[in-house]
C-alpha positions, -999 to +999 in steps of 0.1 A: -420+558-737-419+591-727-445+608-708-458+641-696-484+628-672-463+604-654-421+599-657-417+564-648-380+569-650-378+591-624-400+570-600-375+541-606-345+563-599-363+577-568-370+543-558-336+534-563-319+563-546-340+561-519-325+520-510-296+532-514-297+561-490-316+540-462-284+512-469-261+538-469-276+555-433-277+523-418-238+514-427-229+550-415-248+544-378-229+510-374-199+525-383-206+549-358-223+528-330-193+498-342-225+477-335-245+465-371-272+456-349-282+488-326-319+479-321-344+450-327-357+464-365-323+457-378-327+418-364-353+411-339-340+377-337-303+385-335-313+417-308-333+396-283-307+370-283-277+394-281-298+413-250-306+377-228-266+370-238-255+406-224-279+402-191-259+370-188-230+386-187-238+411-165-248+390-138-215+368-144-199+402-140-215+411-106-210+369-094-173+375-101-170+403-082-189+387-055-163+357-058-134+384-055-151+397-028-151+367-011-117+354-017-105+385-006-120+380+028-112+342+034-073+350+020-069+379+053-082+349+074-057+323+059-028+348+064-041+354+098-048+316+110-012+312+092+003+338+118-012+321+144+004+290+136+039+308+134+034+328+169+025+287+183+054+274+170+072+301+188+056+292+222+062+256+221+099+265+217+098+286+249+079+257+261+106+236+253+135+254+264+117+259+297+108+223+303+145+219+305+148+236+336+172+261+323+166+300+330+142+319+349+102+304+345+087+337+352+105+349+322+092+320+300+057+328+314+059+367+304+070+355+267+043+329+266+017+364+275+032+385+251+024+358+225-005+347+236-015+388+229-002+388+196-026+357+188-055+377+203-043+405+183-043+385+148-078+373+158-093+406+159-073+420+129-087+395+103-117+409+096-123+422+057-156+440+043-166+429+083-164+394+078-139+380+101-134+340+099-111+337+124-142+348+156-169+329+169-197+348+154-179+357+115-202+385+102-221+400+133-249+382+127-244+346+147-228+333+112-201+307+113-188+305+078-186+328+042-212+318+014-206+333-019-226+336-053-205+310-075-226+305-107-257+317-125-282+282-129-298+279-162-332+287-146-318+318-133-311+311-100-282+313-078-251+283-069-233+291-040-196+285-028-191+283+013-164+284+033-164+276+069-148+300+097-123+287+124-133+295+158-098+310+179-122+330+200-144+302+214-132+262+203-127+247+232-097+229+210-082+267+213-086+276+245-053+299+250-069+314+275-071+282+302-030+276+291-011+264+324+008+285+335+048+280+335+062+280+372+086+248+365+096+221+350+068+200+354+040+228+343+061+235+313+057+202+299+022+202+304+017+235+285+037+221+259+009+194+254-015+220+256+004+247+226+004+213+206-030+205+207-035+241+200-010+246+170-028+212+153-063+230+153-044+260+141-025+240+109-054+223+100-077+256+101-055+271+083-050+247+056-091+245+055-092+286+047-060+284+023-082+254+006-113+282+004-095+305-011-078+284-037-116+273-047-130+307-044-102+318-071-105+290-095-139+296-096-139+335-100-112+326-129-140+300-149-164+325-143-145+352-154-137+328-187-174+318-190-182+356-195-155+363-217-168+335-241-202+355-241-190+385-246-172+370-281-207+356-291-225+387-288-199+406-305-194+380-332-238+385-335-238+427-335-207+438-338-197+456-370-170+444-389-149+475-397-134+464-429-167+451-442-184+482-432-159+507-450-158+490-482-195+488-483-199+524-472-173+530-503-199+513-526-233+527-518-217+564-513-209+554-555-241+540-558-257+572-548-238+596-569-249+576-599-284+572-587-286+609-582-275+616-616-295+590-632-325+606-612-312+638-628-307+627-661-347+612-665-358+646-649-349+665-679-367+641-705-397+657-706-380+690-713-361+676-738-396+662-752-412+697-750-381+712-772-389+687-806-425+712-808 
């Protein structure tokens, strides 16, 4: 029925249109955003989830760059502890060659400074982001090793990753410094003692820091994982999917063409009423 006092029609077209236009204003801002949920009144459920899920992430984010951070650090060590361990092997072949009473001692003695330099040297060059694991005190601050963020506990603290320092400044198993001198035969065998007892401390401190750093990158690389996961499931909860998204945008834009015309077609009723008097 017809009626000049109130066009149901057109309030059901109006109704109409109007779902249609809040729809299609919704699929046009995540096609815009690329996000189908921007905010928690299109899901609260979906939103708070997705924004605990990206905190996650960010704070794996800032542990792997600790972890980075730190591998960095304990890898200048290793390649400085590994240097070391080269420049000793050098001075227990001087130490060799002058046990056997062949050439000039003081010559062996001025090689065996020069090196023993070079190792002081490498000591003081191993430092990164001032962290140095090769000194007595590693960070400045009386510290002996590297502790690293690792993990993220579900309660929202911190795991940690350390990695002890190896003392060439002040080990009494390293004690360059105190090396006998070379004058003969007899002194060059007992430095050779000495260099080995020094070059064992060396190898097995630097096999601790290579160890370090191997852990310090495999866990930097499962962290790195663990936040790539997260980032998929938060994506895979707000994300828009493109091809969904223009198909649908296809369909309302139709649906609002014919709503408008319907709308415009139960307007002109009641003027089409008036013109039968």
């Amino acid at each position: 029925m017809i009626s000049f006092h109130n066009n149901s029609g057109a309030m059901v077209a109006l109704q109409t249109l109007g779902g249609v236009n809040s729809q299609l204003n919704h699929t046009q801002d995540s096609i815009a955003t690329g996000q189908n949920i921007n905010s928690a009144q299109d899901n609260a459920a979906l939103w708070a989830i997705s924004e605990l899920m990206e905190s996650d992430v960010s704070g794996l984010r800032s542990v792997s760059d600790s972890l980075s951070l730190g591998e960095a650090t304990v890898a200048v060590a290793s390649a400085g502890a590994e240097q070391i361990t080269e420049t000793l092997t050098e001075m227990r072949s001087l130490a060799i060659m002058a046990s056997s009473g062949m050439g000039d001692f003081s010559k062996y003695e001025a090689a065996m400074a020069k090196k023993t330099e070079q190792v002081n040297s490498i000591i003081s060059s191993s430092g990164f982001n001032g962290v140095n694991l090769l000194k007595t005190d590693v960070d400045g601050g009386g510290g002996t090793g590297l502790t690293v963020p690792s993990a993220i506990s579900g309660d929202g603290s911190l795991d940690t990753l350390s990695v002890g320092g190896v003392d060439f400044e002040g080990s009494p198993q390293f004690d360059l410094g105190s090396r006998t001198a070379i004058t003969d035969s007899a002194s060059a065998l007992t430095a050779l003692g000495e260099i080995e007892g020094f070059l064992t401390y060396a190898i097995e401190g630097s096999a601790s820091l290579g160890a370090g750093a191997t852990q310090l990158a495999r866990q930097g690389d499962y962290v790195g994982k663990q936040s790539d996961a997260l980032t998929r499931g938060v994506s895979s909860m707000i994300d828009t999917s493109m091809e969904e998204a223009a198909t649908k945008l296809l369909a309302l834009q139709a649906q609002q063409q014919l709503s408008t015309l319907s709308l415009s077609i139960v307007n002109t009723m009641p003027d089409t009423l008036r013109n039968l008097y």
